[in-house]
C-alpha positions, -999 to 999 in steps of 0.1 A, spaced: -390 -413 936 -400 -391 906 -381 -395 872 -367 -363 857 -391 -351 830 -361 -360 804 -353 -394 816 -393 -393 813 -395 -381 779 -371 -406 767 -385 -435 780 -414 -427 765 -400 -416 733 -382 -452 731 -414 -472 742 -431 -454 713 -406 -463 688 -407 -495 697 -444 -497 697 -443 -488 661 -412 -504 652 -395 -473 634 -360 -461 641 -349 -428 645 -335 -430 609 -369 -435 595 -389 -410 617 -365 -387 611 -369 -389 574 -404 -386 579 -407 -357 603 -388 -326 606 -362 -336 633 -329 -343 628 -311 -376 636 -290 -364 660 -318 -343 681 -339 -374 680 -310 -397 697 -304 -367 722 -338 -372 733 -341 -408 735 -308 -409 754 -324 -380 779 -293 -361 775 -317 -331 758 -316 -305 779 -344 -282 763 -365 -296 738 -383 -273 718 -420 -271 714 -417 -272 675 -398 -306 683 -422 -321 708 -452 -313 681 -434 -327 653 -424 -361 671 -465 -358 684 -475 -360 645 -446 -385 634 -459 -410 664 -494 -405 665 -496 -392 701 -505 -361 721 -477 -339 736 -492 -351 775 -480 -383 765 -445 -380 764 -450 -366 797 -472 -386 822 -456 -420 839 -478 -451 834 
């Protein structure tokens, strides 16, 4: 059964994170993203995530947009 692309996104976003050990405080301070957005899209409760958003997280975590998006 296929994931939702949010639930998707999230679980990527979270495995990222994790990967580099920052929280959403830090990456937030470091990127232009609020807090809040960021725990809306690790929760996958974002409903439309802008492309402004997607490119900033992409520079913040060192990863292309495709990532966020394919399954493992």
């Amino acid at each position: 059964m296929k994931k939702s692309i949010s639930k998707l996104f999230s679980k990527r976003l979270r495995v990222r994170m994790a990967e580099l050990n920052i929280s959403a405080t830090d990456l937030s301070n470091e990127i232009n993203v609020s807090r809040n957005t960021l725990n809306l899209c690790r929760s996958g409760k974002a409903k439309m995530i802008k492309f402004e958003t997607i490119a900033e997280l992409c520079k913040g975590l060192y990863v292309q947009p495709d990532y966020f998006f394919k399954e493992k």
